[in-house]
C-alpha positions in Angstrom: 9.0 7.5 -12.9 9.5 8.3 -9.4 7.8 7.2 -6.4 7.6 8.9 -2.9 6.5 6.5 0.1 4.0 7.8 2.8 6.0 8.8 6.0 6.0 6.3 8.7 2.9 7.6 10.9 0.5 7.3 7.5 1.5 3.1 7.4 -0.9 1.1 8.9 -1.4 -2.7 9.9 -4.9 -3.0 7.7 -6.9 -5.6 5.4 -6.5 -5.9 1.5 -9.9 -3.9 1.3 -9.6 -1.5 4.0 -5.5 -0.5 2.1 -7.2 0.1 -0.9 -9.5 2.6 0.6 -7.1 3.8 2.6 -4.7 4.5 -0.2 -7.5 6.2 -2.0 -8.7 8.6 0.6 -5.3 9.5 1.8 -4.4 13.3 1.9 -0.9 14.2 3.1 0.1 18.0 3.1 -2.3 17.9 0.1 -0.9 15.4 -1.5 -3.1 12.9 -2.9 -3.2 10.0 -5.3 -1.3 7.6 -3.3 -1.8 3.5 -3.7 -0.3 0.6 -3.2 3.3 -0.4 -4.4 4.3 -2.3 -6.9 6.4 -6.1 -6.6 8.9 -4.4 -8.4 9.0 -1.1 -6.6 9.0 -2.9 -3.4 12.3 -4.9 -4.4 13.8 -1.1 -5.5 12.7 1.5 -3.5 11.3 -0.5 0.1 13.3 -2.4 2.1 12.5 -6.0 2.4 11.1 -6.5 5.5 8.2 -3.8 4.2 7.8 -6.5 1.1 7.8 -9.5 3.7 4.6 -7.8 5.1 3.1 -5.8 3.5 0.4 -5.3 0.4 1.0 -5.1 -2.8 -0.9 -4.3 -6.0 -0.6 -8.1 -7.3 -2.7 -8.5 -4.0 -5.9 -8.8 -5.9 -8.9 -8.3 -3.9 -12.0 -10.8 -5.0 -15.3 -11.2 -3.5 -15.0 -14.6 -3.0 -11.7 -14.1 -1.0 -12.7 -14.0 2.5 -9.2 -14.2 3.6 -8.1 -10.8 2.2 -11.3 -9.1 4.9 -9.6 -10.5 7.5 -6.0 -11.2 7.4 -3.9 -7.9 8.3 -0.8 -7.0 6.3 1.3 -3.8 6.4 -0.3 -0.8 4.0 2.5 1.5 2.6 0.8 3.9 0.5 3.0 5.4 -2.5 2.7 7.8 -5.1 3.8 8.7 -8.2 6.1 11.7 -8.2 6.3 13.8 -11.8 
């Protein structure tokens, strides 16, 4: 499957939390289901300064994290393309 990434302007310096909802209620051109990337389809289809910084889906968000409310990485929402 084939991803597209969110053009430049949509990326955002944001909290674990605050990407996923971000992701979630993001609506480019119409375009919707976006989320966070993969590991692996950071390492194949971002460059690795975007991996270096930036959240990931194996970012996993807990309630007892504080750490992930307060530390900002890179969001970079993606979407599966069909």
């Amino acid at each position: 499957m084939t991803i597209e990434i969110a053009p430049k302007e949509y990326h955002r310096l944001l909290t674990m939390h605050e990407s996923i909802l971000y992701c979630f209620s993001l609506n480019i051109d119409g375009k919707i289901g976006w989320r966070l990337p993969t590991q692996k389809e950071c390492h194949v289809s971002i460059s690795k300064p975007v991996l270096a910084m930036g959240w990931v889906q194996e970012d996993k968000p807990s309630l007892m994290d504080s750490e992930l409310d307060t530390v900002k990485y890179f969001c970079y929402p993606v979407r599966d393309v069909k």
